[in-house]
C-alpha positions as CSV (number, residue, x, y, z in Angstrom):
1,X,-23.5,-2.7,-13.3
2,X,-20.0,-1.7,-13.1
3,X,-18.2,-3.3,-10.1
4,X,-14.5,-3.0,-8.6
5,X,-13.6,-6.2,-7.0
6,X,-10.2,-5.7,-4.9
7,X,-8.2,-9.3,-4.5
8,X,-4.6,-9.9,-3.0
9,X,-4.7,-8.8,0.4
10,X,-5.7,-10.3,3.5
11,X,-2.1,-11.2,5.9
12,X,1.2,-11.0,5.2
13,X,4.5,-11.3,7.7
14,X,6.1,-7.7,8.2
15,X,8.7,-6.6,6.1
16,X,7.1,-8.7,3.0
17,X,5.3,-7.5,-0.1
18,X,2.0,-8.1,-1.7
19,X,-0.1,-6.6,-4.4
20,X,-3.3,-5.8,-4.6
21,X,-5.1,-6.0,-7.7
22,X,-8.7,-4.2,-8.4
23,X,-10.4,-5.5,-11.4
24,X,-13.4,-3.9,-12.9
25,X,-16.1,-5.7,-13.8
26,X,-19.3,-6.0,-15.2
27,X,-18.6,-2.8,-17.9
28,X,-15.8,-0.2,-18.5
29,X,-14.6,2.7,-16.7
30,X,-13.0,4.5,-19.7
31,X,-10.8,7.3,-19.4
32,X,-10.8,7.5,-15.2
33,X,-8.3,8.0,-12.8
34,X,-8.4,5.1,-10.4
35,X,-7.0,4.5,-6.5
36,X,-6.9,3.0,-3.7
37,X,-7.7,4.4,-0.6
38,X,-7.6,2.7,3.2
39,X,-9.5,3.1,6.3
40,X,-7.5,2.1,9.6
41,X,-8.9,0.9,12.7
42,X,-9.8,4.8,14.6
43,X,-8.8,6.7,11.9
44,X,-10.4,8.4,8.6
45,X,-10.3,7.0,5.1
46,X,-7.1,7.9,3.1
47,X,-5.6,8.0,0.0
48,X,-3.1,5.7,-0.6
49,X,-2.3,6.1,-4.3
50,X,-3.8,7.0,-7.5
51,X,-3.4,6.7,-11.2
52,X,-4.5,8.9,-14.1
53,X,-6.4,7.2,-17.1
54,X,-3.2,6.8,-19.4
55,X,-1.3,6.6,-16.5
56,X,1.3,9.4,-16.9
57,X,0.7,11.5,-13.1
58,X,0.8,9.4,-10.1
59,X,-0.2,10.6,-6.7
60,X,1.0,9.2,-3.2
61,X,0.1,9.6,0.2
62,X,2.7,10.8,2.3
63,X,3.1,8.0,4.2
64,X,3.5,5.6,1.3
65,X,7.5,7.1,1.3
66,X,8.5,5.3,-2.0
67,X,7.4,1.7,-0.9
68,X,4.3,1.3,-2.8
69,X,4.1,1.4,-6.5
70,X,0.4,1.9,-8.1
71,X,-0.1,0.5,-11.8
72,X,-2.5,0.2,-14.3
73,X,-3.4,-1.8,-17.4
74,X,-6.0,-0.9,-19.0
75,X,-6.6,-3.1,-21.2
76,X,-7.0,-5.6,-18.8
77,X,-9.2,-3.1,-16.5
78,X,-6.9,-3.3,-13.9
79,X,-5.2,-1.3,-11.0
80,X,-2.4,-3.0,-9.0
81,X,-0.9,-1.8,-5.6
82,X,2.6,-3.2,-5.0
83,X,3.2,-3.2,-1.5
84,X,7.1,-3.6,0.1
85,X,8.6,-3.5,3.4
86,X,5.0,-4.0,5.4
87,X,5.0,-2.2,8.8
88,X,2.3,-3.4,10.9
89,X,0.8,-0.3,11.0
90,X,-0.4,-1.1,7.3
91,X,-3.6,-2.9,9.1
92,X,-6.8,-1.3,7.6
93,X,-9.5,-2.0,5.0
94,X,-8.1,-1.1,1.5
95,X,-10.6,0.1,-1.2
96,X,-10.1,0.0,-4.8
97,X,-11.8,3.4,-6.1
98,X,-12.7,5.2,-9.4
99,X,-12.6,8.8,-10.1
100,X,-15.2,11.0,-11.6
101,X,-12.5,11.7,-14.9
102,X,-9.2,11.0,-16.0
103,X,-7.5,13.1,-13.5
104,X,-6.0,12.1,-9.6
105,X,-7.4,14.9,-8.9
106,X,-10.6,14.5,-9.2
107,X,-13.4,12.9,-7.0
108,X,-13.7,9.5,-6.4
109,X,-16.8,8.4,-6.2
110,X,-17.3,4.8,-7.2
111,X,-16.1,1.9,-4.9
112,X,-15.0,-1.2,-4.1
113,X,-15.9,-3.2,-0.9
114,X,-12.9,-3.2,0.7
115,X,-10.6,-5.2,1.5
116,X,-8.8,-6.4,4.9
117,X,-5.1,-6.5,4.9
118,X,-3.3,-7.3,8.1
119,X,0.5,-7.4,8.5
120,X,1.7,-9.8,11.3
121,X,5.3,-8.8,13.6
């Protein structure tokens, strides 16, 4: 069964970087838009960033304000989230997701677990 397994986060000091990295595993997720999305303590899930399939329309969230860089290789089956200048409020439980086609757009509905990422003052 097709997996995404998120890796990379957990803490980092504030005003650092990190990246995230979602691998899939276990099959192929051909021609999807992937993402990642995070949930934050009181507060409902939210899209971070996503990729088209071949990688060519990126969408951020508003809050992401040029600091975040999402990537993708896909030969590899990866999806990277380049993190910079953490704020605290960048605590929450990041999820690696994939969409239902190539497109941003489109619905995500296949998941990772999530991952904690905390960003100490």
């Amino acid at each position: 069964q097709v997996r995404l397994v998120e890796s990379g986060g957990v803490l980092v000091q504030a005003g650092g970087s990190l990246t995230l990295s979602c691998e899939v595993s276990g099959g192929d997720l051909v021609d999807r838009a992937m993402g990642w999305y995070r949930r934050a303590p009181g507060k409902e899930r939210e899209r971070v960033a996503a990729i088209t399939w071949f990688g060519d329309e990126i969408d951020y969230g508003d809050f992401v304000k040029g600091r975040f860089t999402i990537s993708r290789d896909n030969g590899k089956k990866t999806v990277l989230l380049r993190m910079n200048s953490l704020k605290p409020e960048v605590k929450a439980v990041y999820f690696c997701a994939a969409a239902t086609s190539r497109h941003y757009y489109a619905e995500f509905v296949r998941w990772g677990r999530g991952m904690q990422m905390t960003v100490s003052s």
